[in-house]
Structures are given as C-alpha cells and as structure tokens.
C-alpha positions as CSV (number, residue, x, y, z in Angstrom):
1,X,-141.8,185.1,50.5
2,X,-141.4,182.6,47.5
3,X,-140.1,178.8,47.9
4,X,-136.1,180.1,47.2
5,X,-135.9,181.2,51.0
6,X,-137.0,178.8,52.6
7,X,-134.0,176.1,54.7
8,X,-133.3,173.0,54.5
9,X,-136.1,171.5,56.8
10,X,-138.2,174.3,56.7
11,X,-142.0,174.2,56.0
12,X,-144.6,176.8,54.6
13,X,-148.0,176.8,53.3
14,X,-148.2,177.5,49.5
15,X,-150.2,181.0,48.8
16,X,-150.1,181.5,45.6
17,X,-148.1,180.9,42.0
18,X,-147.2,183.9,40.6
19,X,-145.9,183.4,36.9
20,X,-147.2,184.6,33.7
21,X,-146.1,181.4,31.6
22,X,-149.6,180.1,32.0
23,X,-148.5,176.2,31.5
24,X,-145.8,176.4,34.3
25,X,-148.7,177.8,36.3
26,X,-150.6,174.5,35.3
27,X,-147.7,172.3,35.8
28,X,-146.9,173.2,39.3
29,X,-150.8,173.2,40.1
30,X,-151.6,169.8,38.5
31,X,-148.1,168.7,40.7
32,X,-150.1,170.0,44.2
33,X,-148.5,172.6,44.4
34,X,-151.6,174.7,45.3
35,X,-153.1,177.5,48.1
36,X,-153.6,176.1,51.4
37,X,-151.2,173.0,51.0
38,X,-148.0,172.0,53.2
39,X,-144.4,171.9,51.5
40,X,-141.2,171.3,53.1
41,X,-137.8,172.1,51.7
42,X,-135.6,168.9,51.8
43,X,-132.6,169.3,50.2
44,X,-130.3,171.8,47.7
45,X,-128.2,170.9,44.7
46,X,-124.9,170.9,44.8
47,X,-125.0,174.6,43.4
48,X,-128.1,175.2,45.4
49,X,-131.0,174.0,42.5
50,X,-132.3,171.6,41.5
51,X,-134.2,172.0,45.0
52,X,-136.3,169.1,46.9
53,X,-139.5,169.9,47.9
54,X,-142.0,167.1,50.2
55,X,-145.6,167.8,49.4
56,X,-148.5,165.3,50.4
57,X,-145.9,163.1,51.6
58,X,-144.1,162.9,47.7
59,X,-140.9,164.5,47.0
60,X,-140.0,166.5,44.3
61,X,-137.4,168.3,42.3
62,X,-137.8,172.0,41.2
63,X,-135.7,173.9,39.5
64,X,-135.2,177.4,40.2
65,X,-137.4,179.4,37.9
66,X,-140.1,177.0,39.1
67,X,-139.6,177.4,42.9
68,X,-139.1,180.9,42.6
69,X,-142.8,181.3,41.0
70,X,-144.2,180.0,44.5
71,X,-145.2,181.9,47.0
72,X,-145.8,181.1,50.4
C-alpha cells in the first residue's frame, strides 16, 4: 500500500520509498519521510493532489508522483 490510499484522517507507518529518481528518493528522505516513522493524511486538493501529509507534528504538501513513491 503506497501513501495514494490512504483517507482523510488516516495514519500509516512509512516502509519504504520506492522510486528510481534517486533525488526524489533523497528529497522525500531528507523531508522525514523515512522507515519506521508516523504520517497521517490530512487533506486532498480540490482534484484530489496536491495531498497534505502530518509527519513529526509538520505538515506537508505532496504531489502525486511523490506520494505515490511511498509505501507504507
């Protein structure tokens, strides 16, 4: 399961990032976005991305291709 099916209010434990662009990899990693930590969706876009995600009590935007590299 990847960070695009999670609801609104939802919360999962980040497993892995599975891309092969090496520096969205980084980015999402050096963000927190890494094995073993909490995330919570928080809200959609109007057309469902950009998404909000709370991790380590900060909120942040993703956009689809980076939420759907994270699995949980």
């Amino acid at each position: 399961m990847n960070l695009n099916e999670l609801q609104i209010g939802q919360e999962a434990t980040v497993k892995e990032i599975s891309s092969h662009d090496s520096t969205l990899k980084r980015e999402l990693e050096e963000l927190g976005f890494v094995p073993g930590t909490n995330v919570k969706l928080i809200s959609k876009g109007v057309f469902g991305t950009p998404r909000a995600f709370m991790l380590r009590g900060t909120t942040f935007a993703l956009r689809k291709h980076e939420y759907e590299a994270i699995s949980v």
